[in-house]
N, C-alpha and C positions, 0 to 999 in steps of 0.2 A: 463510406470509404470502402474500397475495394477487399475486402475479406483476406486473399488470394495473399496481399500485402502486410495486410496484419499478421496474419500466421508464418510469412516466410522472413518477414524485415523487421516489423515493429516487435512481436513477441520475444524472438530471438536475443533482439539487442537489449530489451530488459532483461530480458531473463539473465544474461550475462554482466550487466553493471547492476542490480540488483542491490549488491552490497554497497555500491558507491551511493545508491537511491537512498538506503537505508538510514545509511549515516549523514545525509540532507536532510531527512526526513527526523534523524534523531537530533541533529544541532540547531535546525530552524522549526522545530516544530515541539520542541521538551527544552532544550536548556536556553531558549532565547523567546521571552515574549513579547508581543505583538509590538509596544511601545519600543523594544529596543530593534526590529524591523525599520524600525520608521527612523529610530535614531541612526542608524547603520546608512539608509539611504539619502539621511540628509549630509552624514559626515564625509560621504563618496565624490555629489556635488558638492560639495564645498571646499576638496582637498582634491584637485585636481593628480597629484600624484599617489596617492592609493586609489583612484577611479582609476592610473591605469592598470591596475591590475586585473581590473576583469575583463578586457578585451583579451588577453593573456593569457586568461583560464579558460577564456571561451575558445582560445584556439586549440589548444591540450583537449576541450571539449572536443572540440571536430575533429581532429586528428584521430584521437581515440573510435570515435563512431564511424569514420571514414575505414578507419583499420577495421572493425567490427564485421561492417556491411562486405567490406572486400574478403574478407578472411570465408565469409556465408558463399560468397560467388563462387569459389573455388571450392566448394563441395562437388562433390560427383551428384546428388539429387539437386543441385540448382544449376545446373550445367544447363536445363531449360530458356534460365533467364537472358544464355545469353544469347536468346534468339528476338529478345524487344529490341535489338538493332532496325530489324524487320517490321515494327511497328510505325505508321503514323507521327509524324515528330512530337503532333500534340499527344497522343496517346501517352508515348512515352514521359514525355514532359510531367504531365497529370502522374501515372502511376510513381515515379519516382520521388513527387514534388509533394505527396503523400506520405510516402515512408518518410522522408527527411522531417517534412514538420512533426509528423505525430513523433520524431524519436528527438526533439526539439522544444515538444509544444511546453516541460517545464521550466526553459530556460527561458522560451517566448513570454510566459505567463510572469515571469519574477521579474524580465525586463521591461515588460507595461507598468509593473507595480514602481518599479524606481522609474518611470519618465514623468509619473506625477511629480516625484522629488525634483527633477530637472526644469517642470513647468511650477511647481515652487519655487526653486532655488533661482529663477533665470538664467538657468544654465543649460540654453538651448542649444551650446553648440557642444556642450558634450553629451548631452539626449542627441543628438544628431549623427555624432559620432560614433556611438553607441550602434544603434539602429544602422548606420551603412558599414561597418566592421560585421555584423551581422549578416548583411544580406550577402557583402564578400563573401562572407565562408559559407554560408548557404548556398550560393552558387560555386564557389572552388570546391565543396563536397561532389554537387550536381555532374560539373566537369570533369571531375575523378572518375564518378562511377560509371559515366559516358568514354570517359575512351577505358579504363577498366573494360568494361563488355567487348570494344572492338580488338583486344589485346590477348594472343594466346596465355591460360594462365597456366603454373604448375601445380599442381594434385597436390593438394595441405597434406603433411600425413600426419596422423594423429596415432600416438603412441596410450598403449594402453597404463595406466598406473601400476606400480609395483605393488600394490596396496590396497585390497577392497573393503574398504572400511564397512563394520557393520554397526547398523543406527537401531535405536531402539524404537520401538513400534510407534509411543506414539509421536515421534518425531514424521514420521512418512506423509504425514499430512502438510507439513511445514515443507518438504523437499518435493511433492507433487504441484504445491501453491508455485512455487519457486519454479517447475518446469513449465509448469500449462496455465498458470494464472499468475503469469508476476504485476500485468498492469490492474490487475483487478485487486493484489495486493496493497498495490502502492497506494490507491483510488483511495481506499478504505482503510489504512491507515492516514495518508494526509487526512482524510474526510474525520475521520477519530480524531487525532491531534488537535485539528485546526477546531472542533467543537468545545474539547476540553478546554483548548484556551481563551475563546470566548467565554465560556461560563466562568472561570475563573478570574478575565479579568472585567465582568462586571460584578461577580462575587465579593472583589477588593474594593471597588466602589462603595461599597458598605451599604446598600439599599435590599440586600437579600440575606438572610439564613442558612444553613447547612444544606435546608432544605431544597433548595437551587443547585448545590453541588450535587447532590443524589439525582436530579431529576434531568442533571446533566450528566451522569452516568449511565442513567439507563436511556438516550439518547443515542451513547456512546457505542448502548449494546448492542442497540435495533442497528444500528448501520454496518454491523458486523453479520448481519442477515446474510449476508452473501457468500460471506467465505461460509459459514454453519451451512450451507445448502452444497457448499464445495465437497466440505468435510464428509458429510451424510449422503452423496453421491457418489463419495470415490469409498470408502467405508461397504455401501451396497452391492458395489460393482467391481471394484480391482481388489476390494479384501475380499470379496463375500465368504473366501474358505476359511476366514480366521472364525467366522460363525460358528463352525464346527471343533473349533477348538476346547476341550477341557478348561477352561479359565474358570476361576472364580469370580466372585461378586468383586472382592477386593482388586483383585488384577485390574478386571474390567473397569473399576471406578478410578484406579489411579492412571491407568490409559486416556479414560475420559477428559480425567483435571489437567495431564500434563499435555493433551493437545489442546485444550481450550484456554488454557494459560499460554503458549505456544504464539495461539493466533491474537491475542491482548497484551504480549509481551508489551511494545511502545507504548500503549495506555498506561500499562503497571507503571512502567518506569518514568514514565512522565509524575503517576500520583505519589511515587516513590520519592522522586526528587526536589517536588514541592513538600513533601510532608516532613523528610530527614532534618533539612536547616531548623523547623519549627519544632518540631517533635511534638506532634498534636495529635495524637492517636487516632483524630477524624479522618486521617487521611488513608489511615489503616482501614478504616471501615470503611471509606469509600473503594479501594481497591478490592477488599471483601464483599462489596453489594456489584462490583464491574463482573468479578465469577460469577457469583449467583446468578444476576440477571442473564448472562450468556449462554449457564447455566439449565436454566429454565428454557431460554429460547431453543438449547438444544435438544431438548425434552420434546416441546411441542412438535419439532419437526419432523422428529422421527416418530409421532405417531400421529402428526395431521399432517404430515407432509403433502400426501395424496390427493388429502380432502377438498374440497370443493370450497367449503369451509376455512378452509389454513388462513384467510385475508384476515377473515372476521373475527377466527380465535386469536389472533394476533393483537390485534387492534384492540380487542378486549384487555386481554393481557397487557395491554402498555398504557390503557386507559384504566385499568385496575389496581397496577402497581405506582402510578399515577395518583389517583387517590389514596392506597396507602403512604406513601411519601408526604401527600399534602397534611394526611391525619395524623402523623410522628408513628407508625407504627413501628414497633423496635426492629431494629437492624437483627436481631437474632430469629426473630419469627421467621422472618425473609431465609436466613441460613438453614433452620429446621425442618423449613417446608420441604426445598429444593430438593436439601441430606435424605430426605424421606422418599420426596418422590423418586431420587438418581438410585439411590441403594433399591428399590424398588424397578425400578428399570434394569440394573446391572444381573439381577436375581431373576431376570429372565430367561428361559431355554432355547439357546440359538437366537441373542439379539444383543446391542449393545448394553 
């Protein structure tokens, strides 16, 4: 896909529904699992009048992204765009035929999952309906933003807030994700969620041990690889003068826990909400070995970041931890090592 598209259309308009992503991501991905998915989309075909509700929402959907995208146009830095008049029809056609699906592709993705139900249900004519109320507003978007471009617009003005809130440090990691990596957020927490709940609902199957819960946590942490490489590059480069800061060990360690809790927040909360109704204190320990393990990941990085090496210490380390999990090693070893090695790390001159 065209780069040039990502950064002006697809980023943007995450980064600004964000919150709406979040709480999709907190209702279909923590308090509803898999089987009630499936229950949901059989009760849609089968109840013709609550299925129409989502043609409904998916217009609010478009409306909303329609507004998003035009609101972008009428900056003074994209005033460029509206020279793809001058483009090739197909040219244009493609570049915009891109922004729209990729700022689509989750609602694309959850309407293939409910046409199975419809090719269950025999309810092919509202899988039908579905799918061309769809491509409607995919093109009435299309047509929007095409005569948009030919239409002089007025200058958005954007006022500044009365109010400049100050956030505590290690929050800036949570609000830089949020500016410059929101689809890489979202990626990786669906990708989290959706792991958790697979192990948990063969977990309930009753064919595995605790020890399947654990081995689906630290699963949970390696996928979080990415924002840790986020954190430890913006950390190097847009703090690098907090390095020279006075801090303590303590400062620096509780900066550490409350940005790496930050980025495992929907993991927590997801092990939170299974664990509250039973009150099984395993669940506590699993939320306790989701830090550590992240924990540790963040260890490695900042000091094999660099290395040639980093694949292999990796892979060691999840093959390691791996086998302790298989051999019941206590969940406090796990906590002791990390505590030792972070407080040691924190107790360095000019490092995190």
């Amino acid at each position: 896909m065209n780069k040039v598209a990502i950064l002006t259309f697809v980023r943007p308009f995450y980064q600004k529904t964000l919150g709406f992503w979040a709480v999709i991501l907190l209702v279909g991905g923590v308090f509803m699992e898999a089987k009630q998915h499936v229950l949901l989309g059989r009760f849609l075909f089968k109840n013709p009048v609550a299925f129409g509700i989502v043609p409904v929402l998916l217009l609010f959907f478009s409306l909303i992204h329609l507004r998003i995208l035009q609101d972008l146009l009428r900056r003074m830095d994209y005033l460029v765009f509206h020279q793809l008049g001058l483009f090739p029809k197909k040219e244009l056609r493609l570049f915009w035929s891109q922004i729209i699906l990729s700022n689509y592709s989750p609602i694309l993705t959850y309407f293939l999952f409910l046409s199975y139900f419809a090719w269950e249900q025999k309810a092919f004519d509202l899988g039908l309906y579905l799918w061309i109320s769809t491509l409607i507003l995919l093109g009435f978007t299309y047509w929007k933003i095409r005569q948009t471009l030919h239409l002089p617009l007025n200058e958005a003005l954007v006022t500044r807030p009365a109010v400049r809130w100050a956030f505590p440090r290690f929050t800036w990691i949570l609000l830089s994700l949020r500016q410059h990596r929101p689809i890489l957020v979202l990626l990786t927490k669906a990708g989290g969620l959706l792991l958790l709940n697979g192990f948990f609902y063969s977990f309930q199957s009753g064919g595995y041990d605790w020890r399947w819960l654990q081995f689906g946590v630290l699963c949970v942490a390696y996928v979080q690889l990415p924002l840790i490489f986020e954190k430890s590059e913006k950390e190097l480069t847009q703090q690098s003068w907090t390095l020279a800061l006075p801090l303590s060990w303590k400062n620096k360690l509780a900066y550490q826990m409350g940005s790496l809790i930050l980025l495992i927040i929907p993991e927590m909360f997801f092990l939170g909400w299974k664990g509250i109704p039973s009150a099984n204190p395993e669940y506590l320990v699993l939320a306790i070995l989701l830090l550590v393990f992240i924990s540790s990941l963040q260890l490695l990085v900042y000091r094999k970041k660099e290395s040639s090496s980093f694949p292999n210490l990796a892979a060691g380390m999840f093959f390691g931890l791996f086998l302790a999990i298989i051999f019941s090693v206590p969940w406090l070893i796990f906590v002791f090592g990390v505590s030792f090695l972070f407080i040691h790390q924190s107790n360095r001159a000019f490092g995190y």
